[in-house]
N, C-alpha and C positions, 0 to 999 in steps of 0.2 A: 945604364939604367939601374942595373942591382946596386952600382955602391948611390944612386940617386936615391934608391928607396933606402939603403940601410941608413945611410946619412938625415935623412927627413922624414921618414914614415910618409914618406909621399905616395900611396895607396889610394888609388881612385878606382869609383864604381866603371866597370868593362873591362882594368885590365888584368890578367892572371894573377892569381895570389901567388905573392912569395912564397916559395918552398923553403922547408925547413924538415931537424929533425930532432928531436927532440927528448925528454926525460920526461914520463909522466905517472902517474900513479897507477896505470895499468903497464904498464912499459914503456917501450921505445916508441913512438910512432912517428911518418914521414906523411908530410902534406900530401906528397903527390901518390900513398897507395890510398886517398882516398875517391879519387875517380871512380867518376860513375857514380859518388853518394854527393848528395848534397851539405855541405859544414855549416854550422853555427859558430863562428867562433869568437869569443867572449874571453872580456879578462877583467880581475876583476881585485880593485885595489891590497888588502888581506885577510891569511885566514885568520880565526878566529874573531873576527869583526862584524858587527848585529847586521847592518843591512847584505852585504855580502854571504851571511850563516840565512839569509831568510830568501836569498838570489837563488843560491846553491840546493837550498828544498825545492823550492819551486820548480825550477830546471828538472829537477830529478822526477819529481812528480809527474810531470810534461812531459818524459824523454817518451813515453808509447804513443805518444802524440807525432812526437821529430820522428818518429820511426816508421809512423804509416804514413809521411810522405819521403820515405829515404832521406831523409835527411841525420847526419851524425851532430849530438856538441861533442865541443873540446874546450876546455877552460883553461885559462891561465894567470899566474900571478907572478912576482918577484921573489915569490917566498922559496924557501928550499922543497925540495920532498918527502923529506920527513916531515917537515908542518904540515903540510896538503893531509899527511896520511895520520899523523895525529888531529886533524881537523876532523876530517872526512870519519873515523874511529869514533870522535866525539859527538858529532850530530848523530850519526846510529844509534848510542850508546843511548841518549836522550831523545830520539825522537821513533828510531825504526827504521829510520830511511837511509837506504845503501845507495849512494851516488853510482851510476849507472853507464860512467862515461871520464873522460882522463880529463886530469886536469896538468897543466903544462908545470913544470920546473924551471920557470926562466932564471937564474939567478943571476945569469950579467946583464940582464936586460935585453938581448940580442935581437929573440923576437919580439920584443914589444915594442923598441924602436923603430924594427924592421916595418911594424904594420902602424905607425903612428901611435901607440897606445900609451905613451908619456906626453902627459903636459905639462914643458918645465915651470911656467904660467903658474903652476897647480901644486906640482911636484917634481923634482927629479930622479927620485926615484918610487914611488906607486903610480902604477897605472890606472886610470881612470877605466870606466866601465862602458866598454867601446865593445860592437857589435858585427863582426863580418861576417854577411850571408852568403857562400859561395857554392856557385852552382855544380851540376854535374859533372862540368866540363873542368871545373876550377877556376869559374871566373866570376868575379869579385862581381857580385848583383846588387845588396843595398849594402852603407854604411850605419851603424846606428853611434851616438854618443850622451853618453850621461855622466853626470858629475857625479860624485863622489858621494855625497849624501841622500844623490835623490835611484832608490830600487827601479829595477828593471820591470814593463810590461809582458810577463811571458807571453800572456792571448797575442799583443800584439805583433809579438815575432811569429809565431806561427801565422798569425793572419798576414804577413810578409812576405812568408815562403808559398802560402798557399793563393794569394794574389797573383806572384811571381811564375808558379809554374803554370795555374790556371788562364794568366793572360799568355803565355807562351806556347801554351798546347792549342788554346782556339784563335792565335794571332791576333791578338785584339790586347784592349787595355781594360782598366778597372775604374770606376768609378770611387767621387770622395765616398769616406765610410763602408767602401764595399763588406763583404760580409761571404762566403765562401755561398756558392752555389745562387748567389744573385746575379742580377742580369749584368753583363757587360758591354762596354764602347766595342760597335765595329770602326772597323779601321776606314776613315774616310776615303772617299773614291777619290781616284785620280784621273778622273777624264770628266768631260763635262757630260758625254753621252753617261756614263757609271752616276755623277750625278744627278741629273734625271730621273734617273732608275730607283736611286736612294730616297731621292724626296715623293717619288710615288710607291715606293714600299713604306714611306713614314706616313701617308696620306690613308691607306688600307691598313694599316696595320697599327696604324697610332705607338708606334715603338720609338718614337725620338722628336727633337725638336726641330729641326732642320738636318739638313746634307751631313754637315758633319758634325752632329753630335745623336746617334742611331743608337739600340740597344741592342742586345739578342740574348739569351741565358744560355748559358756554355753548355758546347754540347758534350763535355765531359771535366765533370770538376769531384774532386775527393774531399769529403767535411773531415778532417782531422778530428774533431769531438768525436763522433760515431765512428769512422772508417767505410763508411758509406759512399757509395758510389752515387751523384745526384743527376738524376735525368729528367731532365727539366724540357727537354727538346722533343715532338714527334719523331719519330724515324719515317724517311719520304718511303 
């Protein structure tokens, strides 16, 4: 399986992320001491490049955002280390803003094949601007991918991660458009007595359209904008 995934970046959403370790502008770091945190991790064609220099603010902007839901980034490119850190130097220099988080040294390419993030389609050697949202556990939750010209939605990766852990804590799913601390899908019955029961809780309570498509507002969800904790639910 490992030379399957180093051979094809063949990384799919449920199974553990490839472990690795790495050169980064804060040091060394290893995939696996980041258990227990949630990763973002991002890579992103090069530095000194306008869409990629306009990625890298934003991200940075964001990161108190990744932070109040544990969540870590990690970036990466093909570039050496010394670019990353004369990049990273350069934006500061012009802008203020101190990147807050490592950015990878791939320079033979190892992890960016290892996790699909070469399109030889595109290029053979830059990586296109690929997205892995890994959970606490270390397992691979959503994919994201974008080309090369077209910038990254920061809101919408956090509204990714906060989807993700908000449908996971109240075992239930999200609806299109969700929005953090909006109402969410209960999880359909599986008995016909449970359905019953559902379409007369939708009858009193006007919270869905049928058996299985039901709503509820989570009874614990964290808005990343604020850090607020939203309680939306009576307590019985």
């Amino acid at each position: 399986m490992d030379y399957e995934i180093m051979m094809n970046g063949n990384v799919k959403i449920g199974m553990y992320a490839p472990d690795f370790e790495a050169e980064t502008t804060m040091g060394k770091i290893c995939m696996q001491n980041y258990r227990g945190k949630w990763v973002v991790l991002f890579s992103h064609p090069g530095d000194f490049t306008p869409v990629c220099t306009t990625e890298i603010i934003a991200f940075s902007k964001a990161n108190t955002y990744f932070e109040k839901m544990n969540t870590c980034l990690i970036g990466l490119s093909v570039d050496s280390n010394a670019s990353h850190l004369a990049w990273l130097y350069d934006i500061y220099c012009r802008t203020g803003v101190r990147v807050p988080f490592p950015i990878i040294a791939d320079r033979n390419g190892q992890i960016a094949r290892k996790y699909g993030m070469i399109s030889n389609d595109v290029s053979n050697t830059e990586t296109v601007r690929n997205v892995f949202i890994i959970d606490d556990k270390g397992i691979v939750r959503a994919i994201l991918v974008y080309p090369m010209n077209i910038g990254r939605c920061i809101p919408e990766i956090l509204r990714i991660i906060e989807a993700l852990q908000t449908a996971g804590t109240n075992h239930a799913s999200t609806p299109a458009n969700w929005v953090p601390c909006e109402p969410i899908i209960l999880a359909p019955p599986q008995t016909f007595t449970e359905l019953q029961a559902r379409n007369e809780q939708i009858r009193k309570e006007r919270n869905g359209m049928n058996w299985y498509l039901s709503f509820q507002n989570p009874a614990k969800c964290i808005n990343s904008s604020t850090g607020e904790e939203c309680k939306r639910i009576e307590e019985p």
